[in-house]
PyMOL Python script that loads the backbone (N, CA, C, O; Angstrom):
from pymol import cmd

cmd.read_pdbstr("""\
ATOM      1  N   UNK A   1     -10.023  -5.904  -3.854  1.00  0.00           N
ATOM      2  CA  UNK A   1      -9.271  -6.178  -2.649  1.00  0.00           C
ATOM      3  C   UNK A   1      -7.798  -5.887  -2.917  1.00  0.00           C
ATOM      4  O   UNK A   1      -7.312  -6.309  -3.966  1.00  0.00           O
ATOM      5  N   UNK A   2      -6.930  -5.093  -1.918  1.00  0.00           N
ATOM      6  CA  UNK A   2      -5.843  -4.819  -1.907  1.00  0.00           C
ATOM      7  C   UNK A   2      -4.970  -5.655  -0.965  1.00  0.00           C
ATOM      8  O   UNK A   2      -5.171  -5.885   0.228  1.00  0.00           O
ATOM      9  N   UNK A   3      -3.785  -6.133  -1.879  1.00  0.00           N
ATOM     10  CA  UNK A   3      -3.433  -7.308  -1.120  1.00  0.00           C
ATOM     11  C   UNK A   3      -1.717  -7.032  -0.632  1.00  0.00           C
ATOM     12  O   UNK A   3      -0.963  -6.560  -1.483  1.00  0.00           O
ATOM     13  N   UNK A   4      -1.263  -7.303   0.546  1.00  0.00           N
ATOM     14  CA  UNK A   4       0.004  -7.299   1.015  1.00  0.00           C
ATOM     15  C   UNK A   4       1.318  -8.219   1.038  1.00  0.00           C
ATOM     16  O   UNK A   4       1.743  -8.499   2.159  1.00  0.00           O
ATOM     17  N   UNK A   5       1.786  -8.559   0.284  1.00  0.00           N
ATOM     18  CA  UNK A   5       2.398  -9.433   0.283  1.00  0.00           C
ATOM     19  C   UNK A   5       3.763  -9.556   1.254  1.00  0.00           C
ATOM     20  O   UNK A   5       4.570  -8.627   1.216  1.00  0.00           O
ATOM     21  N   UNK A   6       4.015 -10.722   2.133  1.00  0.00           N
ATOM     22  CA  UNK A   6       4.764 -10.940   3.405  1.00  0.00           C
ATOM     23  C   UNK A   6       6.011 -11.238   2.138  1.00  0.00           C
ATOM     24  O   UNK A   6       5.915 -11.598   0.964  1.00  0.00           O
ATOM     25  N   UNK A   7       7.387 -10.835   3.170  1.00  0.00           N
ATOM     26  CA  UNK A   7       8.377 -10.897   2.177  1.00  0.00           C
ATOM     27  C   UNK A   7       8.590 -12.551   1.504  1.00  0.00           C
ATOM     28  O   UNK A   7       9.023 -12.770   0.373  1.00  0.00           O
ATOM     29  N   UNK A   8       8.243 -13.433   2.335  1.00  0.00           N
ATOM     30  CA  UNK A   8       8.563 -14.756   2.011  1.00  0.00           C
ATOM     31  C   UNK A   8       7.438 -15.059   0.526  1.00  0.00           C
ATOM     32  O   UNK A   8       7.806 -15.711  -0.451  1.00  0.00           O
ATOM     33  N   UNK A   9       6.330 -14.548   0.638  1.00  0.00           N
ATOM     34  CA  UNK A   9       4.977 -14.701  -0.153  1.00  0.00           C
ATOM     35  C   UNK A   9       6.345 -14.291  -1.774  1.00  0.00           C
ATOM     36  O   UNK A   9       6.900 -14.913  -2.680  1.00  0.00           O
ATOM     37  N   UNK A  10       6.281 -13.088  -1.314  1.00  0.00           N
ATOM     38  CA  UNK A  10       7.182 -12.553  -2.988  1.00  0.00           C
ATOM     39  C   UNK A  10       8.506 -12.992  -3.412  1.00  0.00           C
ATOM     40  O   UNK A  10       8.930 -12.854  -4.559  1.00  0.00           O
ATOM     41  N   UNK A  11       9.311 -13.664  -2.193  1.00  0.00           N
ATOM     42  CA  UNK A  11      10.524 -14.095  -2.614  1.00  0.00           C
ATOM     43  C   UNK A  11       9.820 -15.789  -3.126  1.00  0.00           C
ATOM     44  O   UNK A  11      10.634 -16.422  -3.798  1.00  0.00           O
ATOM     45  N   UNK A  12       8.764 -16.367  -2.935  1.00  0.00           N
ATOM     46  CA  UNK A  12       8.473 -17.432  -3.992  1.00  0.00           C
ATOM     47  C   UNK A  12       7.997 -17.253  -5.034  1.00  0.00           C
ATOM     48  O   UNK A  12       8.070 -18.133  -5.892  1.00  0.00           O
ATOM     49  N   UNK A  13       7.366 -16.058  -5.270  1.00  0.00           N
ATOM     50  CA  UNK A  13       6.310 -15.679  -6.503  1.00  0.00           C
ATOM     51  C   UNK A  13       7.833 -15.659  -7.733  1.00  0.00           C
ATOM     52  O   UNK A  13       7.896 -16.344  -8.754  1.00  0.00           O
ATOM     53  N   UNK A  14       8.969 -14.629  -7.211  1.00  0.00           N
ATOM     54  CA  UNK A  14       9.666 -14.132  -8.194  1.00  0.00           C
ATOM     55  C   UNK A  14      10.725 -14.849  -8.217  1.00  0.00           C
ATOM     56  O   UNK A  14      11.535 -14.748  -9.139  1.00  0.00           O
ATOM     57  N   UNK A  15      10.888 -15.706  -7.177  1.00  0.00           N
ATOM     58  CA  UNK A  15      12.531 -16.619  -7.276  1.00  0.00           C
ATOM     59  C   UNK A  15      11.871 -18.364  -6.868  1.00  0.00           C
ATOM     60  O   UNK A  15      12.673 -19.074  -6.261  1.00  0.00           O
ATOM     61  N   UNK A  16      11.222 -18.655  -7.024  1.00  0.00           N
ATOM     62  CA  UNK A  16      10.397 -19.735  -6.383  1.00  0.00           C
ATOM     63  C   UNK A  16      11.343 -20.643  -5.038  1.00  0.00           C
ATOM     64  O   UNK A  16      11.677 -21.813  -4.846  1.00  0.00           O
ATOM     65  N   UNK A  17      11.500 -19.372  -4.344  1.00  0.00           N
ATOM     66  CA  UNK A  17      12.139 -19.306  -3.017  1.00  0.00           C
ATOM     67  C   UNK A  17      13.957 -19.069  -3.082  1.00  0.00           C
ATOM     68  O   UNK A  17      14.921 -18.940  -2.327  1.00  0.00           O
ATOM     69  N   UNK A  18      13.743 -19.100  -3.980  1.00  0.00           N
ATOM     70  CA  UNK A  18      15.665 -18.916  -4.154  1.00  0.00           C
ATOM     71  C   UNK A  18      16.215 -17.759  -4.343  1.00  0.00           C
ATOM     72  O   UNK A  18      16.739 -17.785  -5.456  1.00  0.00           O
ATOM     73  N   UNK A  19      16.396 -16.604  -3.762  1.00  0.00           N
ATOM     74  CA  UNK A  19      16.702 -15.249  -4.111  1.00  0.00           C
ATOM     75  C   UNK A  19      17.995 -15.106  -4.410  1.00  0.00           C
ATOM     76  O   UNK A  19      18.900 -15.821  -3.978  1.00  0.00           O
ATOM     77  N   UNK A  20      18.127 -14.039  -5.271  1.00  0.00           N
ATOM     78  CA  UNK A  20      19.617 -13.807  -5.897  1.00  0.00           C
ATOM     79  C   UNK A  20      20.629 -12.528  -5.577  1.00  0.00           C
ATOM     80  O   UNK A  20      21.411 -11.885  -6.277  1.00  0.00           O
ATOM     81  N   UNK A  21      20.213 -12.470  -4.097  1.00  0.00           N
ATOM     82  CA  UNK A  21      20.810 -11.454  -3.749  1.00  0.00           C
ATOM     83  C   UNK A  21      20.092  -9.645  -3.477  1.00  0.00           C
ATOM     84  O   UNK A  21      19.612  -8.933  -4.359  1.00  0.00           O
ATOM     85  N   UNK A  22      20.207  -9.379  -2.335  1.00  0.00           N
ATOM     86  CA  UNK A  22      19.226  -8.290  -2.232  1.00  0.00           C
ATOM     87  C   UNK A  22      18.826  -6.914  -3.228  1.00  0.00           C
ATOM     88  O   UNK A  22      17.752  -6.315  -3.279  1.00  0.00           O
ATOM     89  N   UNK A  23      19.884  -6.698  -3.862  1.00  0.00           N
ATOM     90  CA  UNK A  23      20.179  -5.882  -4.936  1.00  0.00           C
ATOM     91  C   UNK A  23      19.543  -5.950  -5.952  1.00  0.00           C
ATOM     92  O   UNK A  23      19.040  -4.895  -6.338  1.00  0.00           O
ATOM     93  N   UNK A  24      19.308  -7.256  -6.810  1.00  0.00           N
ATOM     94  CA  UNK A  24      18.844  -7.658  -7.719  1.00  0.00           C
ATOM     95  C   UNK A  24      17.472  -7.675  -7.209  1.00  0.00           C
ATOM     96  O   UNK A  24      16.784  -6.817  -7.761  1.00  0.00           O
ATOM     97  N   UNK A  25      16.899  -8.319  -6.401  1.00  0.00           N
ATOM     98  CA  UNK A  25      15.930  -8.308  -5.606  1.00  0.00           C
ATOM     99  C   UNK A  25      14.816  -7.762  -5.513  1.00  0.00           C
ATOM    100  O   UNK A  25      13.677  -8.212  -5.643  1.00  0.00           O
ATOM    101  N   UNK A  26      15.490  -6.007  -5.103  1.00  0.00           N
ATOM    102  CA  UNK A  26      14.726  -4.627  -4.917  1.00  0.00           C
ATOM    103  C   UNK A  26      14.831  -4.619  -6.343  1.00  0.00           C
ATOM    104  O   UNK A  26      13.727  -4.605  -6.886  1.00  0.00           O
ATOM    105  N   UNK A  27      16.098  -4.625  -7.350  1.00  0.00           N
ATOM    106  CA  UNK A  27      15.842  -4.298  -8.157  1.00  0.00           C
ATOM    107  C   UNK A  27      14.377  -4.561  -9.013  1.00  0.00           C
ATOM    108  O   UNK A  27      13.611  -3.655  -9.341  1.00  0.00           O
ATOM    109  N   UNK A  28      14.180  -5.989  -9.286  1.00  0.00           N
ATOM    110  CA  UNK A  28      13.038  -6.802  -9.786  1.00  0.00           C
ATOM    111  C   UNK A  28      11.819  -6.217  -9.302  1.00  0.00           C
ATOM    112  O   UNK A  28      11.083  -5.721 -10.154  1.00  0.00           O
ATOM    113  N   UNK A  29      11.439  -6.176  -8.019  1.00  0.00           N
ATOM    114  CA  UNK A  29      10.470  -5.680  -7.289  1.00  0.00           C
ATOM    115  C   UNK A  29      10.198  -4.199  -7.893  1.00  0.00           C
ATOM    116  O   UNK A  29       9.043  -4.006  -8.273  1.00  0.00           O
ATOM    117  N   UNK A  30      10.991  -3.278  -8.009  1.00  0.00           N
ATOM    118  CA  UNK A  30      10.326  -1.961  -8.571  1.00  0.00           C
ATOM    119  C   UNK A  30      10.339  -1.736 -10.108  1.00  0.00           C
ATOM    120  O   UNK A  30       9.973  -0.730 -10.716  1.00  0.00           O
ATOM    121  N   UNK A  31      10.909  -3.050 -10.665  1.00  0.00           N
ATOM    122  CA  UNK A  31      10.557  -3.145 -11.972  1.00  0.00           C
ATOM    123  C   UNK A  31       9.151  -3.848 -12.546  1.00  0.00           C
ATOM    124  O   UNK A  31       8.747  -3.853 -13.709  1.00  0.00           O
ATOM    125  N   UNK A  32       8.623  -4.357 -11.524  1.00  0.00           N
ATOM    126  CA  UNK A  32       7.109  -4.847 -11.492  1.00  0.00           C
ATOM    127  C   UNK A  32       6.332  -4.240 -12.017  1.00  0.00           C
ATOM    128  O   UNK A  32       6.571  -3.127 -11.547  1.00  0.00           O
ATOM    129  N   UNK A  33       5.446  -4.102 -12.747  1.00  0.00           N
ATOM    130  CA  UNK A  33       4.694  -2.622 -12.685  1.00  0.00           C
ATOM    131  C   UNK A  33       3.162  -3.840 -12.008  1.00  0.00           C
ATOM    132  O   UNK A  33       2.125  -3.228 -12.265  1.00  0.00           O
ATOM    133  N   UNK A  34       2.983  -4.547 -11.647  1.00  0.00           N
ATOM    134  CA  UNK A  34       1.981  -5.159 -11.321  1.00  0.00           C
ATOM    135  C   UNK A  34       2.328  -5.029  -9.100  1.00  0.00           C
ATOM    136  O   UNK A  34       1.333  -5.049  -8.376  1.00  0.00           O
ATOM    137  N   UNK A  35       3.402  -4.944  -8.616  1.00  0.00           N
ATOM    138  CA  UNK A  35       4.040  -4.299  -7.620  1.00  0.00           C
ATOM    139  C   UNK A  35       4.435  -2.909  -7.202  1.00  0.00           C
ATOM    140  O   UNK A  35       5.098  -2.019  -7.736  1.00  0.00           O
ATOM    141  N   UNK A  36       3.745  -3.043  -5.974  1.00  0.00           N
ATOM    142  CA  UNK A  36       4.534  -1.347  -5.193  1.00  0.00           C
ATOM    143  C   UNK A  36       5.092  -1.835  -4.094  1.00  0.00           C
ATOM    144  O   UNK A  36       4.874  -2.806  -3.370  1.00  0.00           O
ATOM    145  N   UNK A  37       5.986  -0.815  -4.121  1.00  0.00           N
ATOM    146  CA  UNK A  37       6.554  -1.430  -2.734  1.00  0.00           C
ATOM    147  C   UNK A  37       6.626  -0.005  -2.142  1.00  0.00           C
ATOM    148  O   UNK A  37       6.772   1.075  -2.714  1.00  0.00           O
ATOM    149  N   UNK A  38       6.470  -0.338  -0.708  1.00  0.00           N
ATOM    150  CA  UNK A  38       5.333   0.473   0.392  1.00  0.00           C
ATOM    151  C   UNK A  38       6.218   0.810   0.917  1.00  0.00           C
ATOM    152  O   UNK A  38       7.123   0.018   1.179  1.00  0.00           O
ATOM    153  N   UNK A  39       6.294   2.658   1.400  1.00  0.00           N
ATOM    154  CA  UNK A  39       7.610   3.198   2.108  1.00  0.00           C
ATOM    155  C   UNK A  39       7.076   2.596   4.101  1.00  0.00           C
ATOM    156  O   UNK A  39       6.033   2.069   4.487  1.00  0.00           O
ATOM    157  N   UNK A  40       8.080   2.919   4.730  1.00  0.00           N
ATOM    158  CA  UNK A  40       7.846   2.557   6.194  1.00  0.00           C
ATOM    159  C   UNK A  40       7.548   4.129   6.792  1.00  0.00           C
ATOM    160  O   UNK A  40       8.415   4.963   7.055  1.00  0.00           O
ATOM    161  N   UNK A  41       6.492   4.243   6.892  1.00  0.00           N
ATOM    162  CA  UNK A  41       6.625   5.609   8.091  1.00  0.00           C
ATOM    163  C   UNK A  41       6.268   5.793   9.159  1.00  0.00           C
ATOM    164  O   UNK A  41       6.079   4.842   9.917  1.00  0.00           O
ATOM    165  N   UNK A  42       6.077   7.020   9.526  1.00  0.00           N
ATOM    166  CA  UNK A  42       6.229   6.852  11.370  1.00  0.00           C
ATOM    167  C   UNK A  42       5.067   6.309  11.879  1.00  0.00           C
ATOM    168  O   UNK A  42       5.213   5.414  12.712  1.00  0.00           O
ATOM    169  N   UNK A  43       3.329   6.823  11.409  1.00  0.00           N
ATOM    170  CA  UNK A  43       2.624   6.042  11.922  1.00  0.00           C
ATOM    171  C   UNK A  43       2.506   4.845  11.875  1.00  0.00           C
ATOM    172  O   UNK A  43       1.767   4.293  12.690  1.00  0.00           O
ATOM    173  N   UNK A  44       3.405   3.886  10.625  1.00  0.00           N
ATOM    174  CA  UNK A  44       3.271   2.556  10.578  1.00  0.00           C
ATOM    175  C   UNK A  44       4.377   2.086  11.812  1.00  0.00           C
ATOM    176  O   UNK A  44       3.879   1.246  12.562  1.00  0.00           O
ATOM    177  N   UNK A  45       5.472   2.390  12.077  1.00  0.00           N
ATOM    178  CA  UNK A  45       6.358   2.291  13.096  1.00  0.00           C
ATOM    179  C   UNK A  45       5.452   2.240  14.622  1.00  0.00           C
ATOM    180  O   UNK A  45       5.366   1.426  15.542  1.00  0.00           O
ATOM    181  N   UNK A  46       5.005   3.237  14.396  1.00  0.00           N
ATOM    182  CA  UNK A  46       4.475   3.151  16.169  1.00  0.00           C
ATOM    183  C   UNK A  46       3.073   2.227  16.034  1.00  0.00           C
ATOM    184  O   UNK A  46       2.484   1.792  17.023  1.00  0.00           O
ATOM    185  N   UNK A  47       2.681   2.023  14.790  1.00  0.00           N
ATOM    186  CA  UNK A  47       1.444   0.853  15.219  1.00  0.00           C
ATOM    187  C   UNK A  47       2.557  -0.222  15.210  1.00  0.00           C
ATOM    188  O   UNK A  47       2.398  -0.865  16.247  1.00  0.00           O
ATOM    189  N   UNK A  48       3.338  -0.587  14.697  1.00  0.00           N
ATOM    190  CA  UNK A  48       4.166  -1.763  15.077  1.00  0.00           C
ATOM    191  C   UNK A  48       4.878  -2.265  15.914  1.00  0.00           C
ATOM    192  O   UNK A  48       5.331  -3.402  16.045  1.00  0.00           O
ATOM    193  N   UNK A  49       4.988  -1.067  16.668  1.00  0.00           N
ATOM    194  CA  UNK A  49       5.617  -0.862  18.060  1.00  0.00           C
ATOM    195  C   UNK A  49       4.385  -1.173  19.143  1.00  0.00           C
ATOM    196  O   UNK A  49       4.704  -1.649  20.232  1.00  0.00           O
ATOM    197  N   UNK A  50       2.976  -0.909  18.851  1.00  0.00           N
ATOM    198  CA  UNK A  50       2.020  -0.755  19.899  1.00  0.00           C
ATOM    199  C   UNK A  50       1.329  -2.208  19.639  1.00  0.00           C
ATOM    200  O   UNK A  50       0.296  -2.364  20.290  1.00  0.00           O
ATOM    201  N   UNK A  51       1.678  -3.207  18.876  1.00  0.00           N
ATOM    202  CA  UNK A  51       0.941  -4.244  18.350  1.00  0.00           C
ATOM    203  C   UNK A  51       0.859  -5.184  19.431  1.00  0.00           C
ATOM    204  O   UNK A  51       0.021  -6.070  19.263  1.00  0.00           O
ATOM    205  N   UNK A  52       1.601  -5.218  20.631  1.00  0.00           N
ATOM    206  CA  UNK A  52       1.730  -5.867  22.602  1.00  0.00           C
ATOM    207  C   UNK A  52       2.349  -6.988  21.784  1.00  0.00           C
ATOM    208  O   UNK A  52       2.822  -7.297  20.691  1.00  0.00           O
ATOM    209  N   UNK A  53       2.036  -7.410  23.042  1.00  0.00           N
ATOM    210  CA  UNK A  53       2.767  -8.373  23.938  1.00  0.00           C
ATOM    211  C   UNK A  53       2.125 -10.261  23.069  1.00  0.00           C
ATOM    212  O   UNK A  53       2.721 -11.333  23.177  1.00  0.00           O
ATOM    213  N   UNK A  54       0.921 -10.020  22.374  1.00  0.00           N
ATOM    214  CA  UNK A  54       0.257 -11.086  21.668  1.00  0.00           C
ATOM    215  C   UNK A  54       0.473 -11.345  20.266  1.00  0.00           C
ATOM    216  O   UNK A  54       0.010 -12.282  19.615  1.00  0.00           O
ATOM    217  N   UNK A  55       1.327 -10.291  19.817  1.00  0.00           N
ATOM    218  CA  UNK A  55       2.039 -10.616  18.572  1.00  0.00           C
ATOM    219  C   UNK A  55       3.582 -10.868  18.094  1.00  0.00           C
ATOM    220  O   UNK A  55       4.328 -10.082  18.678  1.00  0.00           O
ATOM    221  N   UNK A  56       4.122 -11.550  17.393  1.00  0.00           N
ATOM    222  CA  UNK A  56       5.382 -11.994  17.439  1.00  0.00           C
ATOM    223  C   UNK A  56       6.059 -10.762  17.641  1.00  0.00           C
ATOM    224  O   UNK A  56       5.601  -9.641  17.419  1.00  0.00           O
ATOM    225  N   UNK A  57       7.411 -11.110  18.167  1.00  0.00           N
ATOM    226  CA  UNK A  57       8.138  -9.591  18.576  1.00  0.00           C
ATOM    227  C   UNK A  57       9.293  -9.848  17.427  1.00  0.00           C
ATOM    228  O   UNK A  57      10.496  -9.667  17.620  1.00  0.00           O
ATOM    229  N   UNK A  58       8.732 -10.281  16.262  1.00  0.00           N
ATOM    230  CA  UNK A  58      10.112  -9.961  14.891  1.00  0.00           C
ATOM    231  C   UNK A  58       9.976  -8.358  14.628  1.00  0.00           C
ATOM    232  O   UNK A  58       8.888  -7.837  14.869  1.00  0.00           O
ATOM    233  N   UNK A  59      10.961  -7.632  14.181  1.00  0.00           N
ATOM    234  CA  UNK A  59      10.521  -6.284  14.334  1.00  0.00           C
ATOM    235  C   UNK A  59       9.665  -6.543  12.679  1.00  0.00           C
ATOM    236  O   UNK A  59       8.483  -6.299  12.432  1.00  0.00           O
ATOM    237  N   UNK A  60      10.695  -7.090  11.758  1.00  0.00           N
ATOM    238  CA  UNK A  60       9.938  -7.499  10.428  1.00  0.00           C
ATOM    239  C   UNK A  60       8.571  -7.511  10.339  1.00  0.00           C
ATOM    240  O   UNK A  60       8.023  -6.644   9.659  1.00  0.00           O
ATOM    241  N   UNK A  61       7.868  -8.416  10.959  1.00  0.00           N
ATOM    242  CA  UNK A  61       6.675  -9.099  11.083  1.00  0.00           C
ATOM    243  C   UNK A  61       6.122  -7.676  11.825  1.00  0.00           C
ATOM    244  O   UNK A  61       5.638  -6.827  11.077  1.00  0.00           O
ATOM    245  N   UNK A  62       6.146  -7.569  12.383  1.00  0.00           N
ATOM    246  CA  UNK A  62       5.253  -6.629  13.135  1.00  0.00           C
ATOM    247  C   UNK A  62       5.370  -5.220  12.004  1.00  0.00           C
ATOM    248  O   UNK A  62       4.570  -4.297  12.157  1.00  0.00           O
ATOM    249  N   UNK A  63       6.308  -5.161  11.008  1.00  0.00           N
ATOM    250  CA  UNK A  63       6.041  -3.632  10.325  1.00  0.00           C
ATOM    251  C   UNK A  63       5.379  -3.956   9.155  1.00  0.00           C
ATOM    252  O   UNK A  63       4.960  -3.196   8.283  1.00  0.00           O
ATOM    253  N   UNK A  64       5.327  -5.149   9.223  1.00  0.00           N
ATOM    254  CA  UNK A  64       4.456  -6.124   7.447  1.00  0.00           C
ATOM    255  C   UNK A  64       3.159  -5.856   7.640  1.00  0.00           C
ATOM    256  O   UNK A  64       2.335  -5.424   6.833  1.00  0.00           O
ATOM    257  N   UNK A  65       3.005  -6.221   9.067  1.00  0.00           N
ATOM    258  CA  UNK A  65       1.393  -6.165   9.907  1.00  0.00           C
ATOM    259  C   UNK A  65       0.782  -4.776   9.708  1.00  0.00           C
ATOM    260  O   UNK A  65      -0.168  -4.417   9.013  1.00  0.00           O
ATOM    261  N   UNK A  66       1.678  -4.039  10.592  1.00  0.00           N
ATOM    262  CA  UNK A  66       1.250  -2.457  10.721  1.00  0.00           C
ATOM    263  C   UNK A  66       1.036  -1.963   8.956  1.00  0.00           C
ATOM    264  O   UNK A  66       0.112  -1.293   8.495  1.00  0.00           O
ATOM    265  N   UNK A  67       1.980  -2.433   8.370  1.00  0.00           N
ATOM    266  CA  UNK A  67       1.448  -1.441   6.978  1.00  0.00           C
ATOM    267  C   UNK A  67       0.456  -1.988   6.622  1.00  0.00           C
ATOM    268  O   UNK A  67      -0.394  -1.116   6.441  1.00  0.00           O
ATOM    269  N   UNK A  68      -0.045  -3.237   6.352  1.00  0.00           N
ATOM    270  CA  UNK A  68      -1.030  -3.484   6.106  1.00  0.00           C
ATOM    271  C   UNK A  68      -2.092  -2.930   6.920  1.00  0.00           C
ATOM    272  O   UNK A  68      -3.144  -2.486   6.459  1.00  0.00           O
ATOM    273  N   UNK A  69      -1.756  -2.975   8.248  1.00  0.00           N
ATOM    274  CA  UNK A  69      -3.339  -2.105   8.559  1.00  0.00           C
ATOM    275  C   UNK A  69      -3.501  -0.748   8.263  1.00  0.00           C
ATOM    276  O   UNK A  69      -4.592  -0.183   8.190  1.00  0.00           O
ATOM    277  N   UNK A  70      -1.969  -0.021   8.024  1.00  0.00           N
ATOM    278  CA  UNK A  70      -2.667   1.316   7.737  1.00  0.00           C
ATOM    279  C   UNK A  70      -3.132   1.557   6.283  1.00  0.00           C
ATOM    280  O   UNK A  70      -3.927   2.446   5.980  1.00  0.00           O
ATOM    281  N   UNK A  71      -2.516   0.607   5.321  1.00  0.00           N
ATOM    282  CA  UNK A  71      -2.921   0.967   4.234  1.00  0.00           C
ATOM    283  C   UNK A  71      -4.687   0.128   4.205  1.00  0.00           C
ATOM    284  O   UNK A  71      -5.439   0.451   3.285  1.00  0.00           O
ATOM    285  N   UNK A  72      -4.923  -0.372   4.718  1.00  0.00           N
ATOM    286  CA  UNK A  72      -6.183  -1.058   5.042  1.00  0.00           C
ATOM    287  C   UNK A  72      -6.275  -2.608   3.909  1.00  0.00           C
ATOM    288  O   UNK A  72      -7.253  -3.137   3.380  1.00  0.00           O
ATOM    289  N   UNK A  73      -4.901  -2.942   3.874  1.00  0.00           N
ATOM    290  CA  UNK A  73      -4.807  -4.086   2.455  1.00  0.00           C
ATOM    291  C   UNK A  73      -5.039  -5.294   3.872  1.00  0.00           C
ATOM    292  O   UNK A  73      -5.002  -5.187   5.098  1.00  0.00           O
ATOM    293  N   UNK A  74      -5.323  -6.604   2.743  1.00  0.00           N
ATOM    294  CA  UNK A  74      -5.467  -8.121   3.473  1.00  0.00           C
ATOM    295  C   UNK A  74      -4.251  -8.734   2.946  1.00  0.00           C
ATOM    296  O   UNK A  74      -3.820  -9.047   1.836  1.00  0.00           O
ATOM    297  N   UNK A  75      -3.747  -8.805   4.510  1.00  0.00           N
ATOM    298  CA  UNK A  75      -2.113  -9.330   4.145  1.00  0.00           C
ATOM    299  C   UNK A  75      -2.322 -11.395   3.516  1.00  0.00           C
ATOM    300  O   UNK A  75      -3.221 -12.227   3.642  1.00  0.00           O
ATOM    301  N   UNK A  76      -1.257 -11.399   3.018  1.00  0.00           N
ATOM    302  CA  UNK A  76      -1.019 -12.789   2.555  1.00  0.00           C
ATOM    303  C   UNK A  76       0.375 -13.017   2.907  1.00  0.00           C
ATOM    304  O   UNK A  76       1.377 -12.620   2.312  1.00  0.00           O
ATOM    305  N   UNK A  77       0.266 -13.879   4.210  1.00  0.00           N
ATOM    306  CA  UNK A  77       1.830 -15.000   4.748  1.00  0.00           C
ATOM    307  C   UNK A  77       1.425 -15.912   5.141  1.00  0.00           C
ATOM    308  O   UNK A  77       0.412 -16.099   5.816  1.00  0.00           O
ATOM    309  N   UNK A  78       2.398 -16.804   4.650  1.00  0.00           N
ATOM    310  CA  UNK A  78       1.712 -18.134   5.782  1.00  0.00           C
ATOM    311  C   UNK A  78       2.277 -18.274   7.090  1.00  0.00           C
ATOM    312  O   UNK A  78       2.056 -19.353   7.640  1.00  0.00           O
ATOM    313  N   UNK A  79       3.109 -17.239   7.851  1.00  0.00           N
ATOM    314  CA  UNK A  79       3.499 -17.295   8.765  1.00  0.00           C
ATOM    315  C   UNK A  79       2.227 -17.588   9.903  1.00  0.00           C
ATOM    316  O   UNK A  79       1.309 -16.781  10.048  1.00  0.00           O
ATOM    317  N   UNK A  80       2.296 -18.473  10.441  1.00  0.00           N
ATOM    318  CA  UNK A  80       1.441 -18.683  11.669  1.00  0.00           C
ATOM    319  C   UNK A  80       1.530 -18.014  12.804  1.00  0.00           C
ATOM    320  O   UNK A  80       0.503 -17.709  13.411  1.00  0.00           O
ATOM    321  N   UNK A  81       2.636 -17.716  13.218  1.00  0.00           N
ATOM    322  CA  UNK A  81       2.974 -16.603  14.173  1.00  0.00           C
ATOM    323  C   UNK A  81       2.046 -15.489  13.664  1.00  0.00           C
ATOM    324  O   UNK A  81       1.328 -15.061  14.568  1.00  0.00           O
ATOM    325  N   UNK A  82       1.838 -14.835  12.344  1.00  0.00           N
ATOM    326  CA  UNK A  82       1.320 -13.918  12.037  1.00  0.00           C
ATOM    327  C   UNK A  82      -0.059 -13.491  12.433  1.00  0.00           C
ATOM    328  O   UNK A  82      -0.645 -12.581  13.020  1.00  0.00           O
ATOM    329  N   UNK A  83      -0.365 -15.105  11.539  1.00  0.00           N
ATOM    330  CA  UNK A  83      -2.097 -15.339  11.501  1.00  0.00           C
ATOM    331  C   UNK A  83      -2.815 -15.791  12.392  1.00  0.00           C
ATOM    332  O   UNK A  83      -4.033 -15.877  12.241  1.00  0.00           O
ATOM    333  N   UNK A  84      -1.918 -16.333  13.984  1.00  0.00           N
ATOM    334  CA  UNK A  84      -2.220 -16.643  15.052  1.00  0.00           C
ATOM    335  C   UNK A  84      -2.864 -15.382  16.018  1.00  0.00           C
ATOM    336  O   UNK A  84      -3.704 -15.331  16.917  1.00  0.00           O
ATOM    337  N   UNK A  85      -2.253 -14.694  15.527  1.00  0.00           N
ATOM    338  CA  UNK A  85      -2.053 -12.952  16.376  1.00  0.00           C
ATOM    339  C   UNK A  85      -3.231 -12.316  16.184  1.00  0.00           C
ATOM    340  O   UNK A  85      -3.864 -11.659  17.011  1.00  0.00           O
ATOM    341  N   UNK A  86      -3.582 -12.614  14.679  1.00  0.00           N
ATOM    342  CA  UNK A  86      -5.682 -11.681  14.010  1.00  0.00           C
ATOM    343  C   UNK A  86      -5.428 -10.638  14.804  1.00  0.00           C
ATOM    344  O   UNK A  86      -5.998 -10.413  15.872  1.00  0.00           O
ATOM    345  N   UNK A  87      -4.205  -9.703  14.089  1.00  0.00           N
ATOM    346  CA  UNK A  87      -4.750  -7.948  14.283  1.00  0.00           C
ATOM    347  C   UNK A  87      -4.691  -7.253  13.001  1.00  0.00           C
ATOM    348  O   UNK A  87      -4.654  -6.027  12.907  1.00  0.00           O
ATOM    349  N   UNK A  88      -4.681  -8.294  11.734  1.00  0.00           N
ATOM    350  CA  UNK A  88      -5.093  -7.642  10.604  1.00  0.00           C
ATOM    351  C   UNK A  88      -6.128  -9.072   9.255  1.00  0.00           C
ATOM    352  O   UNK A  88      -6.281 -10.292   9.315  1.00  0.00           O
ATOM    353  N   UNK A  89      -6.436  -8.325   8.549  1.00  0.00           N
ATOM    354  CA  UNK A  89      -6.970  -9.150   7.925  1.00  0.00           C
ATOM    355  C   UNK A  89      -5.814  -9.921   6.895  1.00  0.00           C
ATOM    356  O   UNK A  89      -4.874  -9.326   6.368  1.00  0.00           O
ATOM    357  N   UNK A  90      -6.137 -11.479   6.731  1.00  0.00           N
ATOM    358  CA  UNK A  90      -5.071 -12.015   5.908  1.00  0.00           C
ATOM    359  C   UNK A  90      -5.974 -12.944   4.986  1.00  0.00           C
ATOM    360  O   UNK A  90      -7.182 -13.049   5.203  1.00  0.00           O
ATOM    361  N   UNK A  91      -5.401 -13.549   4.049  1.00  0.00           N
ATOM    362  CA  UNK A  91      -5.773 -14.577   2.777  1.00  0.00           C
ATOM    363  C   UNK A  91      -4.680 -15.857   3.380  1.00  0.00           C
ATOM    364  O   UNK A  91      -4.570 -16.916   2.762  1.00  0.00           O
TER     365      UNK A  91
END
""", "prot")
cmd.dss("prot")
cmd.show_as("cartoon", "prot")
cmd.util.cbc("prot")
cmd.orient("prot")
């Protein structure tokens, strides 16, 4: 199983919620080798754009969603807004 992690999910894993600044941040994240971090492209944009009117309108949230469905991973947030919505699979 391929899993997605919501930005809040990884800013506890690696700062146990306390981040040190965005720089350092990205930095850490592509020094992972157990992490990828997923480019944004256009078909993920327009599924995030087409996700209506029943899913939160964060633009964030809605492009976390869309990549996960195109990459076909099971997202992990505890956002309820998210998991209220079931237009992708989550943990």
């Amino acid at each position: 199983m391929s899993l997605l992690l919501d930005t809040h999910i990884v800013l506890w894993w690696l700062e146990g919620g306390d981040p040190q600044g965005v720089t350092a941040f990205f930095e850490e994240l592509e020094k992972n080798p157990r992490l990828e971090v997923l480019p944004i492209t256009g078909p993920i944009a327009l599924d995030a754009a087409r996700l209506g009117s029943s899913f939160p309108n964060d633009s964030a949230d809605r492009l976390i969603a869309a990549t996960a469905r195109a990459h076909g991973h099971t997202l992990v947030t505890a956002d309820r807004r998210i998991r209220d919505a079931a237009v992708v699979a989550m943990l």
